[in-house]
C-alpha positions in Angstrom: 19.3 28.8 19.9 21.3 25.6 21.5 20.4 23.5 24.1 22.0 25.7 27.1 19.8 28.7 26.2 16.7 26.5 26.0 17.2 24.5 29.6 17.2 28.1 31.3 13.4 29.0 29.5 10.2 28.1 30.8 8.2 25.4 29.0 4.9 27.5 27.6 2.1 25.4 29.0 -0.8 27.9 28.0 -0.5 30.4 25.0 -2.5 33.5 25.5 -5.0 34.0 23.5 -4.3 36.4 20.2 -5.5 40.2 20.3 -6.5 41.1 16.9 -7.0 44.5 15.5 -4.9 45.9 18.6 -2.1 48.1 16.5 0.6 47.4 13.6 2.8 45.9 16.4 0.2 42.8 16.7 1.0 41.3 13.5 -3.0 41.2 13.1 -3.9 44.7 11.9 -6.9 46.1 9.9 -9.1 42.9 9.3 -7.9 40.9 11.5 -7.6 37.9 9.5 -10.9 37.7 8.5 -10.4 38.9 4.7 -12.2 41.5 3.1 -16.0 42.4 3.0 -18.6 40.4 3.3 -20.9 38.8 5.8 -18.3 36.8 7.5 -16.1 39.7 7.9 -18.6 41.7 9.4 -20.1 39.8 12.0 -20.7 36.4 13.0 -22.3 33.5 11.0 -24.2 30.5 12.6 -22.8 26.8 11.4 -24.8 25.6 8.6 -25.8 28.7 7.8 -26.4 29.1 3.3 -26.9 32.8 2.9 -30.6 31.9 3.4 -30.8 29.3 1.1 -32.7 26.6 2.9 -30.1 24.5 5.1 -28.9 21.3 3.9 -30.5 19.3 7.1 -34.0 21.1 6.3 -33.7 19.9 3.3 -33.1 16.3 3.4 -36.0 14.0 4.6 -36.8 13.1 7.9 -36.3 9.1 8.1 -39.6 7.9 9.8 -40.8 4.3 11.1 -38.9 2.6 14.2 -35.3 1.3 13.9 -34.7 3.4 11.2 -32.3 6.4 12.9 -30.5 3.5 14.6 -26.5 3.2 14.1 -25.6 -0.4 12.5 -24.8 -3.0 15.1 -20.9 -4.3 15.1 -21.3 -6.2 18.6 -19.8 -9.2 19.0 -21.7 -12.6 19.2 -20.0 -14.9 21.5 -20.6 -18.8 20.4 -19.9 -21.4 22.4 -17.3 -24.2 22.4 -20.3 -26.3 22.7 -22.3 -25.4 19.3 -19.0 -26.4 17.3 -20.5 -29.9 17.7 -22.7 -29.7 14.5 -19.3 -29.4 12.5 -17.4 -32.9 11.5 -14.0 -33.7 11.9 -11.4 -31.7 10.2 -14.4 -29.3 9.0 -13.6 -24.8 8.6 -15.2 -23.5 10.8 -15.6 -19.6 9.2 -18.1 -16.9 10.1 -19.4 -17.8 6.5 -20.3 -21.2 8.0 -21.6 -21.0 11.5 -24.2 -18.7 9.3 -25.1 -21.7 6.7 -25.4 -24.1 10.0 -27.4 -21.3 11.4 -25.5 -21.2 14.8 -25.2 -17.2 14.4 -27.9 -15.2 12.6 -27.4 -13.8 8.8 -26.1 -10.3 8.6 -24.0 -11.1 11.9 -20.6 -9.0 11.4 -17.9 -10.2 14.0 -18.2 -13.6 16.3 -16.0 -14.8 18.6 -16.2 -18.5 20.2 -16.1 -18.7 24.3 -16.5 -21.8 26.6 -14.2 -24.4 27.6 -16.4 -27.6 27.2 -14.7 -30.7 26.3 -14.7 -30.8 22.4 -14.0 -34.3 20.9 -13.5 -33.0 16.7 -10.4 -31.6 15.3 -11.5 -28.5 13.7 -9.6 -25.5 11.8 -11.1 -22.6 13.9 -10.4 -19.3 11.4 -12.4 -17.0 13.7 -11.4 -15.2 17.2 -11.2 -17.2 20.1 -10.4 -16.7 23.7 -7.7 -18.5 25.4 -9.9 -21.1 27.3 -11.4 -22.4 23.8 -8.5 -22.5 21.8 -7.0 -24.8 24.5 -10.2 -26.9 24.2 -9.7 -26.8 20.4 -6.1 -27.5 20.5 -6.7 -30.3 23.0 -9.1 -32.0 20.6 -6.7 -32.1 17.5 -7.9 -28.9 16.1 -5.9 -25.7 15.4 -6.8 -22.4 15.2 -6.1 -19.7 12.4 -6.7 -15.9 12.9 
């Protein structure tokens, strides 16, 4: 078709749904897409369903004790400008070492460092910031590496 043929037909916004099993003209005769024989071809089978085999969530263990269903926490810790303090002058400051100073908890994933208090060390900052505290850092000498 060229473009003049297609600006005079309507756009299809909803297809109709497909009539199986409805006569050789239907594309879809006989089984209907659903193979042949079987189970599946003769009626309906529930998700999970095994043929009667015990189900694979009946057969794993149940996880007991609290915390233990609980998705893994990826929040992020905010640290303030403030707590850089405890690092000296031209120091990294990494996720790696705000653990070993113990300014954010082991196991902590993602940080990010907030606050605009006056900072008076040049630091190389190598973890997110927001725009407030990497003025503050870059005011103090420091720079900042994402």
């Amino acid at each position: 078709m060229t473009t003049t043929l297609l600006s005079h037909m309507p756009s299809i916004t909803h297809r109709p749904k497909k009539r199986i099993g409805r006569g050789h003209g239907s594309g879809k005769v006989k089984t209907g897409g659903r193979g042949q024989k079987g189970q599946k071809a003769r009626e309906k089978v529930r998700y999970g369903f095994e043929g009667g085999q015990k189900m694979l969530h009946h057969r794993l263990p149940m996880l007991r004790g609290k915390g233990r269903n609980k998705p893994v926490n990826n929040d992020v810790v905010e640290v303030q400008v403030s707590a850089l303090r405890q690092f000296t002058r031209g120091e990294e400051v990494s996720l790696q070492s705000l653990i070993e100073k113990h300014i954010v908890e082991e196991g902590t994933a993602r940080v990010k460092i907030i606050g605009n208090d006056p900072l008076s060390e040049s630091l190389v900052v190598r973890v997110p910031v927001t725009k407030g505290a990497k003025q503050v850092i870059e005011n103090a000498g420091g720079t900042v590496v994402v």
